[in-house]
C-alpha positions as CSV (number, residue, x, y, z in Angstrom):
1,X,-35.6,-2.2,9.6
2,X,-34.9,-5.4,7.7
3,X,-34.3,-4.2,4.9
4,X,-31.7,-2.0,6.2
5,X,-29.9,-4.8,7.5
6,X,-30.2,-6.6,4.1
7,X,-28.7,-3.6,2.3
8,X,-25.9,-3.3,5.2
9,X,-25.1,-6.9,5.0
10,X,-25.0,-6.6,1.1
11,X,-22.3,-3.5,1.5
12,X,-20.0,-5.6,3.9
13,X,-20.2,-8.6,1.4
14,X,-18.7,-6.2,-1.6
15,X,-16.0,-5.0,0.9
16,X,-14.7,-8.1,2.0
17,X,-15.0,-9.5,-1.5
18,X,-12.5,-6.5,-2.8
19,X,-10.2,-7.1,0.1
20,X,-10.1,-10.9,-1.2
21,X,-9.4,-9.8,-4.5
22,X,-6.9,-7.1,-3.9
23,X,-3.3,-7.6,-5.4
24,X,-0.5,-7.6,-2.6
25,X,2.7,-6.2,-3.1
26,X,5.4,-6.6,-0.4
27,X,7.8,-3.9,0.5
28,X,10.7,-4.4,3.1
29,X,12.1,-1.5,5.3
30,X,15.7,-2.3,6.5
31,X,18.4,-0.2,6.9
32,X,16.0,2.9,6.7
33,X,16.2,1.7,2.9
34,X,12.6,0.6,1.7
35,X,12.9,-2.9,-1.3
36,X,12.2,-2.8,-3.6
37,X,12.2,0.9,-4.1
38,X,10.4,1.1,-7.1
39,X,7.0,-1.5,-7.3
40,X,4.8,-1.1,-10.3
41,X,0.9,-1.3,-10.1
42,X,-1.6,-1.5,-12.4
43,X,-4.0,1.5,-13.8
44,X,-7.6,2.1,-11.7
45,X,-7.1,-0.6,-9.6
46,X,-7.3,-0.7,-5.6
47,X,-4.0,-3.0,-4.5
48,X,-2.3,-4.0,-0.8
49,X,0.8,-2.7,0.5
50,X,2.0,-4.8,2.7
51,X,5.2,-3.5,5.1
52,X,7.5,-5.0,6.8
53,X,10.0,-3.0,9.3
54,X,12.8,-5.0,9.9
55,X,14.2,-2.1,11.2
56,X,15.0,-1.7,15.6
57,X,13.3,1.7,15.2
58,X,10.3,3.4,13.9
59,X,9.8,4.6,10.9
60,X,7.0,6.8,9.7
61,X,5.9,5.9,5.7
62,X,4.8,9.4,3.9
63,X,3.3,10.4,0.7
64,X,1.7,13.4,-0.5
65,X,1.5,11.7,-4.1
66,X,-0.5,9.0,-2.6
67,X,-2.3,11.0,0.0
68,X,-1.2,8.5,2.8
69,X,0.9,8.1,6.1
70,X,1.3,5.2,8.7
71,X,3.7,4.7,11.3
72,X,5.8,1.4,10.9
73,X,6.6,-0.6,14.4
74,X,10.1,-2.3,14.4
75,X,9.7,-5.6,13.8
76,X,6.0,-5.4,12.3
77,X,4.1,-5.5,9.3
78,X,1.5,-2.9,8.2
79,X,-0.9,-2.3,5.4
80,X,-1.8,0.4,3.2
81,X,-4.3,0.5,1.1
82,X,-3.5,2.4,-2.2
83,X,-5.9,3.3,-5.3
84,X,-7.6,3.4,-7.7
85,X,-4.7,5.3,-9.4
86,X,-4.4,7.1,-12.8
87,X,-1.3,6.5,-15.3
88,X,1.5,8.0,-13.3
89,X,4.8,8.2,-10.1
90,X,4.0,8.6,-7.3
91,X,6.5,9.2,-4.7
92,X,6.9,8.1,-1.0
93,X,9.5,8.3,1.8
94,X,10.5,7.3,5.4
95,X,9.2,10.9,7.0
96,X,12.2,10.2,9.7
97,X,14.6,8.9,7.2
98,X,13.5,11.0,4.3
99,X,16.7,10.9,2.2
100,X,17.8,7.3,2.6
101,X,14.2,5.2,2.9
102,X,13.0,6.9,-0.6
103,X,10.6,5.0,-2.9
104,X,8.2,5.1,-5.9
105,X,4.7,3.8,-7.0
106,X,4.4,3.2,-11.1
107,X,1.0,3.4,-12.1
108,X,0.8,2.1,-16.1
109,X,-2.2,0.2,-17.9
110,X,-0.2,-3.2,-18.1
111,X,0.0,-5.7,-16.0
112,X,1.9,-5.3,-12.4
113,X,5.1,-6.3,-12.0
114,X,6.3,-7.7,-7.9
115,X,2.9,-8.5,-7.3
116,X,2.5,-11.8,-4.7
117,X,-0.6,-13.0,-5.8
């Protein structure tokens, strides 16, 4: 049974030291308009999305590309996790404003652009 705990422990200690290490990249939601629009990341790496909806309603962030959905509270931040991603777009919207708050993930092998840390 101790050892069980060790190897538990041991797992818990890699996840919060990835969490540490992720790369944040802010995205703002006002006016139903996500900003930037565009935020590129870099290649097979796990990174934070951090966002903020400065908006008075809700708003739902979608994306089949990136296999991922989250409602956004007015007035709130949220966080999605994203990655490891291959080379590529990857596209993702405001599922109740879906053809104003528009938006794209860049996936290349250099270094990320907009990132906050």
């Amino acid at each position: 049974m101790g050892k069980c705990i060790i190897k538990q422990c041991l797992c818990l200690l890699v996840l919060i030291s990835f969490e540490i290490n992720a790369k944040e990249y802010l995205i703002v939601l006002k006016d139903h308009l996500f900003y930037p629009s565009k935020i590129t990341i870099p290649e097979n790496q796990k990174v934070k999305l951090i966002i903020e909806n400065q908006d008075d309603t809700p708003e739902e962030f979608d994306s089949f590309d990136l296999n991922r959905e989250k409602v956004l509270y007015p007035h709130r931040k949220s966080v999605i996790y994203i990655g490891p991603l291959k080379k590529g777009r990857y596209a993702f919207f405001g599922e109740f404003s879906p053809n104003s708050a528009t938006g794209v993930v860049i996936v290349n092998n250099k270094e990320a652009q907009h990132a906050n840390n």
